[in-house]
N, C-alpha and C positions, 0 to 999 in steps of 0.2 A: 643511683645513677644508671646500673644497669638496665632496672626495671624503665625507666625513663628512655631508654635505647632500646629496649625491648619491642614496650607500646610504639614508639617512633616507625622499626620498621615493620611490625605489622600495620602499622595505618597506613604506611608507606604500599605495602603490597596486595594489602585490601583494596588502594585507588589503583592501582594497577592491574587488579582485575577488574572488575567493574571497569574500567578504559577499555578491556578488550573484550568486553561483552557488548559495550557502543560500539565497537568500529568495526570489531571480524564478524561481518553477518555468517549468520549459518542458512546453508542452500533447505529447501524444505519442497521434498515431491509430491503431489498429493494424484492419486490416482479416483477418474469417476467413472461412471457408466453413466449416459444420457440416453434416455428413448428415441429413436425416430430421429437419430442426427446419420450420417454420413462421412466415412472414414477416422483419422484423428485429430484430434483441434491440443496443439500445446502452446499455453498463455501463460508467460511470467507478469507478476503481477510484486510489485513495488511500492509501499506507500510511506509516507512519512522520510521520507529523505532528511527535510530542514538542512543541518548544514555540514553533512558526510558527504563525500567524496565519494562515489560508486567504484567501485573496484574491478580494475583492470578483467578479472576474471570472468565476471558474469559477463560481459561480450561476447564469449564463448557460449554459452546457453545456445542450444538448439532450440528454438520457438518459432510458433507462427507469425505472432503478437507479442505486443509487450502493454499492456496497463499500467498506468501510475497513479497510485488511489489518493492522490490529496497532498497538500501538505509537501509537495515537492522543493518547496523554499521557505523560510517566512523574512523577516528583516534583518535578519544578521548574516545573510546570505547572500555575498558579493555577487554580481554578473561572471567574474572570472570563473567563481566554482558553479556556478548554473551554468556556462557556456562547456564545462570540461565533463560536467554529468549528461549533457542532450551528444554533446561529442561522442562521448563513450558509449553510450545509447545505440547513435545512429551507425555506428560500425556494424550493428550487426544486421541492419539492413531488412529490417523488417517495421512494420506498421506500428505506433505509438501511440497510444490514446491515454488523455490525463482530464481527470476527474476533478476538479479544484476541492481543497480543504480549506479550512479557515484561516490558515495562516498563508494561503498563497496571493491574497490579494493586499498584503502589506508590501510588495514589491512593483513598483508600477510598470519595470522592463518584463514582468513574464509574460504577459500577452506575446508583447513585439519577441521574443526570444523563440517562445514554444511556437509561434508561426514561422519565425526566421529557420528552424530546421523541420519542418516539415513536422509538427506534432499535431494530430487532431483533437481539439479541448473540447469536449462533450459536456457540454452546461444548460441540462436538461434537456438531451437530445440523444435519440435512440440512431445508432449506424445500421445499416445492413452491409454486410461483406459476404462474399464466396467462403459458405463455411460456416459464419458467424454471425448473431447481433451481439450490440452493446448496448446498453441504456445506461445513460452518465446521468445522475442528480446532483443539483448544485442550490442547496439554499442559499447559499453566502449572495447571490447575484441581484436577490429583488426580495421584498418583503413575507413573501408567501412561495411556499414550494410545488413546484409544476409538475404536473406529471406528463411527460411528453407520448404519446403513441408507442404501440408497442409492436415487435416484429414476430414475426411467425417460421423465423428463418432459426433453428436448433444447431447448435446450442446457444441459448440465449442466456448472456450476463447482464446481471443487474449491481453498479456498483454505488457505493454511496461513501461516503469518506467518514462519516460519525454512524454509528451501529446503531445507537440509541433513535435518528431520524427515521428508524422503522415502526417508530408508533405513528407516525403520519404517514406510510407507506406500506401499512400491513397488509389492504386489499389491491394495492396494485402490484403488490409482490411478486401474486399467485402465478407459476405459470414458467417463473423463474428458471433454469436449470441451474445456474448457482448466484449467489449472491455474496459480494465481497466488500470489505471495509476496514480501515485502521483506524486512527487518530487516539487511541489508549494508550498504544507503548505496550500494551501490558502490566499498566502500572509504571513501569520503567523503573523504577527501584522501590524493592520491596522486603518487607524482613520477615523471616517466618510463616512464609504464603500470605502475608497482608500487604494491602496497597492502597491505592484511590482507586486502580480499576484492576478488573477479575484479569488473568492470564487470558493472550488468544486464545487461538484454535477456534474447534465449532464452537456454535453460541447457537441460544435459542431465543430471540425477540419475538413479540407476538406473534408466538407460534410458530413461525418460522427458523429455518436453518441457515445459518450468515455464518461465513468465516470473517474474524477477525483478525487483523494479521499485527503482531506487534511491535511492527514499523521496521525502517531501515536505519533511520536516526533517532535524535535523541531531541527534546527541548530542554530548553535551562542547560544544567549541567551532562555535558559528555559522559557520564555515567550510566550505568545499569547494572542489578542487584536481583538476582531470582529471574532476569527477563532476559533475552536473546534478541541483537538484531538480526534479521532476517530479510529473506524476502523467499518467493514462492513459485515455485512452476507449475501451474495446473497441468492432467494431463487427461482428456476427457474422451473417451471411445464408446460406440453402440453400446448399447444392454444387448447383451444375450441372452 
């Protein structure tokens, strides 16, 4: 019986971690040097939400910008928690731009939502700002993937919400100063360094350098095992 009480609360506290490896994201800084850009550009960058609650905290983030790489809802994700994540967002009163992933067009209010607080949805289309471009790719939208014009304005991001979409994307890459993506989780639970996919961080797609970032939520089960949610502050200044 003991043993049987044993196994009980280890499984017990096994889901208990892995719960707070889904929901306490960890802050991740990453520092660059770009050529021939102008002052400093800091961009949080958020992907894979699904169906976490953003935390009170990161409205505090000091940024210019804020990116959301995909995958900001899918269908288990009421309008109440979409309206209290664009809420909590729009506190901090800076610019929003969202990337769609593939599970973001299983909800038919995101459109009307992310225009209702003022989000710009970038579905193969490149922004120019003071400071900054972006170029959003979005396959989910039409049956072939677009490549929209590209800007000339440093530091330029190129985001894409699946890492793997850079095999159709390898020569319009070039030119990039970073290039960003989630939809893996990192595996999201993993045993012994295995999974379905490799850990974020940098990655190398044909030939190129993408960070993958391994999400802020979770799909299926609110668990995680070897993986961290997360989310990221870019922090981009001249090359010296």
């Amino acid at each position: 019986m003991r043993r049987v009480w044993a196994t009980l609360l280890l499984f017990i506290g096994v889901i208990r971690y892995m719960g707070r490896l889904a929901t306490l994201p960890k802050r991740r800084e990453h520092m660059l040097s770009v050529k021939d850009m102008q002052g400093i550009v800091r961009m949080m960058f958020i992907s894979d939400v699904h169906n976490n609650r953003i935390l009170s905290r990161i409205a505090e983030e000091d940024v210019d910008f804020i990116v959301l790489g995909g995958d900001f809802v899918d269908k288990r994700v009421s309008d109440k928690t979409m309206r209290y994540n664009l809420e909590l967002l729009k506190k901090m009163k800076k610019p929003i731009y969202f990337i769609p992933g593939n599970n973001d067009g299983e909800k038919q209010s995101t459109p009307e939502l992310m225009e209702q607080f003022g989000v710009r949805v970038l579905s193969n289309e490149t922004i120019e700002e003071e400071g900054y471009s972006i170029t959003g790719i979005d396959p989910y939208s039409g049956d072939e993937v677009i490549k929209p014009e590209k800007s000339s304005i440093r530091p330029s991001f190129l985001i894409m919400h699946d890492p793997f979409l850079m095999k159709q994307m390898s020569a319009f890459a070039e030119d990039y100063d970073l290039i960003l993506s989630g939809h893996t989780h990192g595996g999201q639970i993993r045993f012994m360094d295995y999974g379905p996919y490799e850990r974020g961080g940098w990655k190398t797609f044909e030939g190129k350098r993408v960070f993958v970032s391994e999400g802020y939520g979770t799909s299926l089960l609110p668990l995680r095992l070897e993986t961290q949610s997360e989310y990221h502050v870019f922090v981009l200044q001249c090359e010296k």
